[in-house]
C-alpha positions in Angstrom: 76.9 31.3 59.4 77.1 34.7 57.6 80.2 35.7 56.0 82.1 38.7 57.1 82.1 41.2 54.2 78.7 40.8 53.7 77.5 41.1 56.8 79.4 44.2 57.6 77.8 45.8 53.8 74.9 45.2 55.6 75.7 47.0 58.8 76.8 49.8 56.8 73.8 50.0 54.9 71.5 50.2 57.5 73.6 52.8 59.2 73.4 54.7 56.0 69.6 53.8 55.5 68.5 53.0 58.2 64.2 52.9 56.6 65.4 51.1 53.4 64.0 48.1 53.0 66.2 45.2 51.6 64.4 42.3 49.5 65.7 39.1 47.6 63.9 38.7 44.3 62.9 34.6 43.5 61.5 33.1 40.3 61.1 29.5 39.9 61.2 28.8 36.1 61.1 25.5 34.0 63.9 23.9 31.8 63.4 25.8 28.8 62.5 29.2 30.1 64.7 32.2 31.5 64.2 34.0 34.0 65.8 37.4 32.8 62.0 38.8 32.4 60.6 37.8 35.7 63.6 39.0 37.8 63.7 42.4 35.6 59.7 42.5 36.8 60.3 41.7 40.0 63.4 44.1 40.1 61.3 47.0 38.5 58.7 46.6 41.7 61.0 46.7 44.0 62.9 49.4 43.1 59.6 51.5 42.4 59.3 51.1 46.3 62.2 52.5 47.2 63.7 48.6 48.6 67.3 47.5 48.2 67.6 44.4 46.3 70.2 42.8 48.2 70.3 39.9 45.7 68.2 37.6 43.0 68.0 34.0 42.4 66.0 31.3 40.4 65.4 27.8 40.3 65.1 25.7 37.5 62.3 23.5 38.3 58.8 22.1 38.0 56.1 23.5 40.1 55.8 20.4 42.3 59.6 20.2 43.4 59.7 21.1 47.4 61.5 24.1 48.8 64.7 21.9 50.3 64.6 20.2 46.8 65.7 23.3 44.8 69.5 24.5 44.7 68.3 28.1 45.5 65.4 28.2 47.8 67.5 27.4 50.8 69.3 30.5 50.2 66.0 32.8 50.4 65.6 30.9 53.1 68.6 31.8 54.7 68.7 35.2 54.1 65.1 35.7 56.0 66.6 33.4 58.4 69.5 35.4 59.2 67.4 38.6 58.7 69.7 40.2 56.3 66.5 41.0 54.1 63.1 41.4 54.8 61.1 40.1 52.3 61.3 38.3 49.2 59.7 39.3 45.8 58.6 36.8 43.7 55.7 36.8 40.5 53.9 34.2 42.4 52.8 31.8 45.3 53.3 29.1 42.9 56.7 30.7 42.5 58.2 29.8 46.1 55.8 26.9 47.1 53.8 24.6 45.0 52.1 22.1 47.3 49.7 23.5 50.3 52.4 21.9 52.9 55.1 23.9 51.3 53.0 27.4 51.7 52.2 26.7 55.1 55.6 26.5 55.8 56.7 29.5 54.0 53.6 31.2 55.6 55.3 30.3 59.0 58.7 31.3 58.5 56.7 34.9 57.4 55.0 35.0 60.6 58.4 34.0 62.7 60.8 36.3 60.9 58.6 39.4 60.9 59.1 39.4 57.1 56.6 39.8 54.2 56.1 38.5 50.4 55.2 40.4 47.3 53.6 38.8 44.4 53.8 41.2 41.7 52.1 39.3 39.1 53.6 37.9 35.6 55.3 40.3 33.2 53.3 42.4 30.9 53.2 40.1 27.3 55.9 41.1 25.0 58.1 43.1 28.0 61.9 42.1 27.1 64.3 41.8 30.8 65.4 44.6 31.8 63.1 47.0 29.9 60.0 48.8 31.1 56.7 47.4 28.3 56.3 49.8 25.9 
């Protein structure tokens, strides 16, 4: 079930533009990291394409941990799901799925949903969130 606001915001949107494309950005990170720089990477693609980033989320997790597993995933899910976005952008494969049943399954909810996946790669070394590397 969608909520109401948003899914009016999103009705206005498209009437407003209707060839944007809207995106969710995912990182998956591990107990000590942050994911400030990988969203602010992923965030910096997408917007370099001219795509709405219609929101951002990260799981704190190790690489094995399924999709149902995490507290975010199901979101992304959801959002492709419900086709309020249209792809996700993530660093990554290892990012969204870590075991070859996992990215089969992501593969297939691609192929059903008409959506797509970026990878746009790990940050450059040194590059702080937020900030383009010098």
């Amino acid at each position: 079930m969608t909520d109401a606001p948003a899914r009016r915001r999103n009705i206005a949107n498209a009437a407003s533009y209707p060839n944007r494309v809207s995106v969710v950005l995912y990182a998956r990170v591990g107990g000590d990291s942050c994911p400030d720089v990988a969203l602010a990477h992923a965030r910096r693609f997408a917007e370099a394409q001219d795509w709405d980033v219609h929101s951002a989320f990260f799981d704190v997790c190790g690489p094995t941990t399924p999709g149902a597993g995490r507290q975010f995933w199901p979101k992304v899910e959801r959002l492709l799901l419900d086709r309020e976005v249209e792809g996700v952008v993530a660093l990554s494969e290892d990012e969204i799925a870590g075991s070859p049943e996992d990215k089969a399954q992501f593969k297939e909810l691609l192929l059903t949903q008409a959506a797509f996946v970026e990878y746009v790669g790990e940050p450059p070394f040194g590059s702080a969130a937020g900030e383009p590397p010098a």
